[in-house]
C-alpha positions in Angstrom: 19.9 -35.1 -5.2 20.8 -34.7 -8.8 18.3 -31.4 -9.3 19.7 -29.4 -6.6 21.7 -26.7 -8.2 23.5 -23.5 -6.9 21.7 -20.9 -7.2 22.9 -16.9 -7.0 19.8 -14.0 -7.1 20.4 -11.6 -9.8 17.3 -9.6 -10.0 16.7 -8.1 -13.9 18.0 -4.2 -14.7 14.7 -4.0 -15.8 13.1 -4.8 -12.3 15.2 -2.6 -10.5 14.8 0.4 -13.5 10.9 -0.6 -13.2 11.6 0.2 -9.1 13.1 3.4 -9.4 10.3 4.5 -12.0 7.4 3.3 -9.7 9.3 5.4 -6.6 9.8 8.7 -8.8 6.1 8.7 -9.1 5.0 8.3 -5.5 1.8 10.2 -4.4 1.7 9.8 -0.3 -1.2 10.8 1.9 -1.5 13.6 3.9 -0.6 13.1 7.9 -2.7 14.5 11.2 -0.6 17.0 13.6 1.2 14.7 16.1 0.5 11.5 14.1 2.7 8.6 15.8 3.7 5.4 15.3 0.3 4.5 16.7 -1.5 5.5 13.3 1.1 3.4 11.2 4.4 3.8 9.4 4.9 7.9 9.6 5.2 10.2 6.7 8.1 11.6 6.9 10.0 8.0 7.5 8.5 6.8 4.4 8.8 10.0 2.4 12.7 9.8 3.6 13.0 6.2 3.0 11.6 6.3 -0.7 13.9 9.1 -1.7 17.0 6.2 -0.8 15.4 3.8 -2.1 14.8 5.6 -5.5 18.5 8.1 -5.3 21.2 6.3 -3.5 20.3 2.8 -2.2 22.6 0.1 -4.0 19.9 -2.9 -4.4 23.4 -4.7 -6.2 25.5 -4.3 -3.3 23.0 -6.3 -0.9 22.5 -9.4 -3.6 26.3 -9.3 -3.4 26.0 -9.8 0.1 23.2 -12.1 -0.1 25.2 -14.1 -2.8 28.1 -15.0 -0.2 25.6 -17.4 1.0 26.0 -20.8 -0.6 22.4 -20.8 -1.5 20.6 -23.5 -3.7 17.5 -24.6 -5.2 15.5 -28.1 -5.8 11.9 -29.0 -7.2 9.9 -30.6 -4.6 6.2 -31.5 -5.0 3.6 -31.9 -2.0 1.0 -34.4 -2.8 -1.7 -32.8 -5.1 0.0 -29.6 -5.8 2.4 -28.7 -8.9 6.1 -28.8 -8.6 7.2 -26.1 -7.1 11.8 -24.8 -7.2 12.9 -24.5 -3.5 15.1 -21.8 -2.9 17.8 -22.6 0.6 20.8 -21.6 1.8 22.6 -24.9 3.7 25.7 -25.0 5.1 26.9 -28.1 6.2 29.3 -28.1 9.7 33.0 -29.6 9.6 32.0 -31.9 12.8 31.1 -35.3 11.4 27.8 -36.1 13.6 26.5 -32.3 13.3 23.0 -31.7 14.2 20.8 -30.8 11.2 18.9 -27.9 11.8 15.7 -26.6 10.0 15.6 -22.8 10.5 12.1 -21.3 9.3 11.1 -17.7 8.5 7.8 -16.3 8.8 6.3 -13.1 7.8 7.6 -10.3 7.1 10.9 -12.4 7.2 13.1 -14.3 4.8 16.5 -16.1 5.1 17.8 -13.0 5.4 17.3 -13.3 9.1 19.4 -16.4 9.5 22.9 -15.0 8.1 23.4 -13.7 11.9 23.9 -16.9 13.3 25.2 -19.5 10.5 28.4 -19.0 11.4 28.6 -19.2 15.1 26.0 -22.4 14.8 28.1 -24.1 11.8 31.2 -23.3 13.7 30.8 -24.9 17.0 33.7 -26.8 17.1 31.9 -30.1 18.2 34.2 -30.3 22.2 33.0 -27.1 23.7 30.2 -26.3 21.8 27.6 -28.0 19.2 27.9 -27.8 15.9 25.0 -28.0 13.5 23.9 -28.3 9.9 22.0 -25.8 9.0 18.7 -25.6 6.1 17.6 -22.4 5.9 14.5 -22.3 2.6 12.5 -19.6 1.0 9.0 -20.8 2.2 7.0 -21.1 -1.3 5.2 -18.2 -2.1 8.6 -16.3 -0.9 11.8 -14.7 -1.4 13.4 -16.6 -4.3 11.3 -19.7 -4.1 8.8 -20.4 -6.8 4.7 -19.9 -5.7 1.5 -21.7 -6.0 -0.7 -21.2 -8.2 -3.7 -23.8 -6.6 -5.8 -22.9 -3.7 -5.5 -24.9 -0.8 -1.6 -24.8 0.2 -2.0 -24.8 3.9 0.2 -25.4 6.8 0.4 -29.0 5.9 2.0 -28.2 2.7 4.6 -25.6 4.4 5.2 -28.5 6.4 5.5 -31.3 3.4 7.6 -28.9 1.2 10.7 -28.3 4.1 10.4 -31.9 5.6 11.1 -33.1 1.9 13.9 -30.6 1.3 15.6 -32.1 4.6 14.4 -36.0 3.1 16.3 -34.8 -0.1 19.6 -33.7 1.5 20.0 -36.7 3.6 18.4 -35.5 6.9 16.4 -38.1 8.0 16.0 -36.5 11.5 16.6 -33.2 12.5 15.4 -30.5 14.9 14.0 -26.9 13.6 14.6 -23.2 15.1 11.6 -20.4 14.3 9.0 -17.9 15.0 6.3 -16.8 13.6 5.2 -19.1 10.6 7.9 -20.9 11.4 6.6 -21.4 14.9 3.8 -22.4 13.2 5.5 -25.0 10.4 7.6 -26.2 13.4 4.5 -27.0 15.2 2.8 -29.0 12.3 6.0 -31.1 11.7 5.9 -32.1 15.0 2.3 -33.2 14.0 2.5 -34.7 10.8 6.4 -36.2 10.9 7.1 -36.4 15.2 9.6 -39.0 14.1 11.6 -37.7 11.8 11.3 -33.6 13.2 12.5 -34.6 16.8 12.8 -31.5 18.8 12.1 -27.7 18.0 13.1 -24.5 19.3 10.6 -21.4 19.4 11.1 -17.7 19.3 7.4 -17.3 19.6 4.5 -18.2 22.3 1.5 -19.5 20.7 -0.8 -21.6 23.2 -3.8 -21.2 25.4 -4.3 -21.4 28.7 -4.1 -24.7 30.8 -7.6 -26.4 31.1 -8.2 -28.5 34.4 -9.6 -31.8 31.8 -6.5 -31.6 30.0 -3.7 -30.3 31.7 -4.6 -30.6 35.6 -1.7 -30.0 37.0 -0.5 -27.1 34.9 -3.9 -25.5 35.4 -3.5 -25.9 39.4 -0.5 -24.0 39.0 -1.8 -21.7 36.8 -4.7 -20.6 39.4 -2.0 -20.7 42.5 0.9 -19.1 41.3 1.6 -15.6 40.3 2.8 -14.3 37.3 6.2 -13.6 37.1 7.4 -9.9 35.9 8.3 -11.0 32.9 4.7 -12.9 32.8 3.1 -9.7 33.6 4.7 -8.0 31.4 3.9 -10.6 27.9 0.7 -10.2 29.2 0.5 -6.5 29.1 2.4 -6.8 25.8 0.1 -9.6 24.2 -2.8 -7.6 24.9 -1.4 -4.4 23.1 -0.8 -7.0 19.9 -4.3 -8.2 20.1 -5.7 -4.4 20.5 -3.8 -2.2 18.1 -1.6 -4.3 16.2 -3.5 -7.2 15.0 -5.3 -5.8 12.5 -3.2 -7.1 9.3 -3.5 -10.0 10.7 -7.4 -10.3 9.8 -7.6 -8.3 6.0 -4.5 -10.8 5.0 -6.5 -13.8 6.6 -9.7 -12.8 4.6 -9.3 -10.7 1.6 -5.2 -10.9 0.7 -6.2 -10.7 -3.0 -7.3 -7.2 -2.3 -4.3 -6.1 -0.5 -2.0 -7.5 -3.1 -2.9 -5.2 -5.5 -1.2 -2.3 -3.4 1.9 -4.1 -2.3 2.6 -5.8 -6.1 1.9 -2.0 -7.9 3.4 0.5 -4.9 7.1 0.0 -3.4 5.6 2.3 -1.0 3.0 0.6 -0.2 4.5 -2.6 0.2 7.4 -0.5 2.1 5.3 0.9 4.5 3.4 -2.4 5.4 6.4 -4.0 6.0 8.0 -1.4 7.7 5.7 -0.7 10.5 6.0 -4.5 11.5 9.9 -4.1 11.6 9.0 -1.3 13.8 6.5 -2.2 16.3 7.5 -6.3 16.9 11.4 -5.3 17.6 12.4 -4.2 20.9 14.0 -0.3 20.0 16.3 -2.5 17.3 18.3 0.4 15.6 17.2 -0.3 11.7 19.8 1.2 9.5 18.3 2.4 6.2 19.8 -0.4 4.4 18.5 -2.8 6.8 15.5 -2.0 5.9 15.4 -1.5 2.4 16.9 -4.6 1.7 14.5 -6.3 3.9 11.7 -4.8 1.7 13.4 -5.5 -1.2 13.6 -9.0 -0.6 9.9 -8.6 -1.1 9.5 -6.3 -3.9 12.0 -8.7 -6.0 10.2 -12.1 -4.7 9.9 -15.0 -7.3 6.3 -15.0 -7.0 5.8 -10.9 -5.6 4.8 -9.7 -2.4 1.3 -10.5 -2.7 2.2 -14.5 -2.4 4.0 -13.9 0.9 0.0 -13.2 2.4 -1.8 -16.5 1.2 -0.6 -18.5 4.0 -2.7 -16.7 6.3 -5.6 -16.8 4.3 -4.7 -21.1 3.8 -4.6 -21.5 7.7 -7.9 -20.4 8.6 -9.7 -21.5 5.7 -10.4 -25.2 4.6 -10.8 -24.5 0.9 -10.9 -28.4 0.5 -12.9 -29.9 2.6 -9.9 -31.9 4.4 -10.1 -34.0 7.4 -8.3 -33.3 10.7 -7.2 -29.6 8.8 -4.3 -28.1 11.2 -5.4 -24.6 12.5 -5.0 -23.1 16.0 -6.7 -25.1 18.2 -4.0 -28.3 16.1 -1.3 -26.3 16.7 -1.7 -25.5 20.4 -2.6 -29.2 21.0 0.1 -31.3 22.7 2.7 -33.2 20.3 4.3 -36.3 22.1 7.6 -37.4 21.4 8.6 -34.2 20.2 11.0 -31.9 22.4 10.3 -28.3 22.5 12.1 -25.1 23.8 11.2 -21.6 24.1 13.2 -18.4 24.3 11.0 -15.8 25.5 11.8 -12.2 24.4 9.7 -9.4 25.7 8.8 -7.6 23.1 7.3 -10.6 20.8 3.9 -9.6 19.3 3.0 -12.5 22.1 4.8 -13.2 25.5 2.5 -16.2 26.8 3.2 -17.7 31.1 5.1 -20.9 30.9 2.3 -22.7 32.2 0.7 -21.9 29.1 3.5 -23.2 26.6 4.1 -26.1 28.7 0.5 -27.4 27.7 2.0 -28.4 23.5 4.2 -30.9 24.8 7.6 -31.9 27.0 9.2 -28.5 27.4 12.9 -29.2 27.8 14.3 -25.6 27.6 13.1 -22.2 28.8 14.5 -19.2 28.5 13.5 -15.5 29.5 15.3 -12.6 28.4 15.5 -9.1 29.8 15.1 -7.5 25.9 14.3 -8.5 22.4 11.2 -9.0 20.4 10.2 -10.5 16.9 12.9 -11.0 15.5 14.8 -12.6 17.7 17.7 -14.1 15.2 18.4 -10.5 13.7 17.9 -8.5 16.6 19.3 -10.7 19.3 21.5 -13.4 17.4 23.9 -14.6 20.2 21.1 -14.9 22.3 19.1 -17.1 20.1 22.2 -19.2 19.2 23.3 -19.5 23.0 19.9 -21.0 24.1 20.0 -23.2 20.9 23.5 -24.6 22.2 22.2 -24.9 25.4 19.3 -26.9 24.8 21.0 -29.3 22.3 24.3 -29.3 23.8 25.9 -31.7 26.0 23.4 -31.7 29.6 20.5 -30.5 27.7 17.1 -31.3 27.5 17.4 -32.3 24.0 21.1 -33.3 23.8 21.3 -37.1 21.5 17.4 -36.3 20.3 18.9 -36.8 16.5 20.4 -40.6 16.5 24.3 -40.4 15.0 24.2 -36.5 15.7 25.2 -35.3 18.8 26.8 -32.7 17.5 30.2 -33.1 19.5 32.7 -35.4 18.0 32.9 -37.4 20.8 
């Protein structure tokens, strides 16, 4: 462990000077009478929003935030691929016998979202609650980790780079929290390393329906039974995703190169992309200004830029290599045995999937629904998130003991 160092983000004058130039010259678009939300990020949000970003935002008072922290970074090298520096934030509970705990952005997140509940789940006093250790990286190719420059870093590389960072810190087991891509990384550790990555918890839905070959029983239940409201309603929800918001989803699968140009040469571009996601995948979250424009800037001042932050999509769906048994979606919503898994279901999620379906990856120990909530589950509902994590790791638990020598309770 002799190359992990402290590490504190001090983003160049220049960079933030180069900012404030880029925002002075701005040249929006025109907007139709009665444009909403519906047609994207509106004007006068993003006029108002680049005025305090360029006049009176204070970029240095967030990376003082940011700094408190105790962030670090490490080289770590998936096989075939350059060394790549690791940026994480770990904090490491006073219970001896704390459970380690892999949390994992996705996009358009960074650790930024995991500062709401550090504390309460490093805290847990290890008699009436769990306590945990907790990992939380800069996936390569974001915030202030380093990027690839090789085609070809898929899922299983997402997967090889955090599973090494918890190898390197002495975490031979441990369990993982996510959504989104981290839903997704989650999922392929449970493939590649079930016995090292023993249980995960899920913010996100991502399965298909039961099939009658595969999962009979589920699939009898699934014809029988009704769905529940909150069933109905993912459904309803889901189907809005797939209709009218899914549509970044296929130009940063196929052409991200293209869209890069924008988000690395515009802060408003790459504001406004962002910002519409922060938007329409929360549940009515109140976004302060500086909520957002930190979240953006965490972008804008990446290691490796904004454009890095799409490749992943582009790397899931296409097999640049020619590898064998390539995980995509059909791998991911296959069943992983031996590996625990829990799902907190928050309405407003880009999808909200019936139980039968999720209970078709593998033994669902914990289920949660809750009344509000979407996306971003760990900034926008944090003591929900870190309640159903205690729950479902905690002492009568489906997944209570899954980490050998780390209960999390001191006795």
């Amino acid at each position: 462990m002799g190359d992990i160092k402290p590490y504190t983000i001090a983003v160049d004058d220049e960079r933030i000077e180069d900012l404030k130039t880029r925002l002075s010259l701005a040249k929006f678009p025109d907007e139709l009478d009665e444009a909403g939300w519906d047609m994207g990020s509106p004007l006068a949000d993003v006029k108002r929003l680049t005025k305090l970003w360029k006049e009176s935002y204070n970029w240095r008072k967030a990376e003082a935030e940011l700094n408190k922290l105790p962030q670090f970074i490490t080289n770590i090298q998936c096989d075939g691929f350059e060394s790549l520096a690791i940026h994480f934030v770990h904090v490491r509970s006073k219970v001896q016998g704390a459970i380690p705990l892999l949390f994992l952005h996705g996009w358009p997140g960074h650790i930024q979202e995991v500062t709401k509940i550090l504390k309460p789940l490093t805290e847990g006093d290890g008699v009436n609650q769990p306590a945990f250790d907790v990992v939380a990286p800069s996936l390569p190719n974001y915030g202030f980790s380093q990027g690839t420059k090789k085609r070809g870093f898929a899922l299983e590389q997402y997967a090889e780079t955090v599973h090494k960072l918890m190898q390197k810190l002495g975490y031979k087991e441990y369990v993982t929290q996510g959504g989104d891509w981290g839903c997704n990384i989650s999922r392929s550790l449970a493939h590649l390393y079930p016995t090292y990555c023993r249980a995960t918890h899920l913010n996100m839905d991502s399965a298909y329906p039961p099939k009658y070959w595969k999962n009979p029983i589920l699939a009898l239940q699934h014809a029988v039974m009704p769905y529940s409201r909150r069933e109905r309603h993912g459904m309803e929800r889901s189907r809005w995703f797939d209709e009218e918001g899914y549509g970044y989803n296929l130009e940063q699968s196929t052409k991200p190169q293209t869209l890069g140009y924008g988000l690395t040469d515009s802060p408003v571009a790459c504001l406004s992309w962002i910002y519409e996601k922060l938007h329409d995948w929360s549940d009515a979250y109140p976004w302060t200004d500086d909520e957002i424009l930190t979240w953006v800037s965490v972008y804008w001042f990446s290691t490796a830029g904004p454009a890095a932050s799409l490749r992943i999509y582009y790397e899931t769906i296409h097999n640049v290599d020619g590898r064998k048994g390539k995980i995509g979606r059909d791998k991911l919503r296959s069943w992983t045995p031996g590996v625990k898994l829990g799902f907190s279901h928050f309405p407003m999620d880009i999808h909200v999937l019936p139980s039968t379906w999720v209970r078709t990856l593998g033994d669902v120990v914990f289920e949660k629904d809750h009344e509000s909530g979407g996306h971003f589950a760990a900034w926008e509902r944090p003591n929900e998130i870190v309640t159903d994590v205690r729950e479902m790791f905690g002492k009568g638990g489906g997944a209570f003991n899954v980490v050998k020598g780390a209960t999390g309770y001191t006795s």
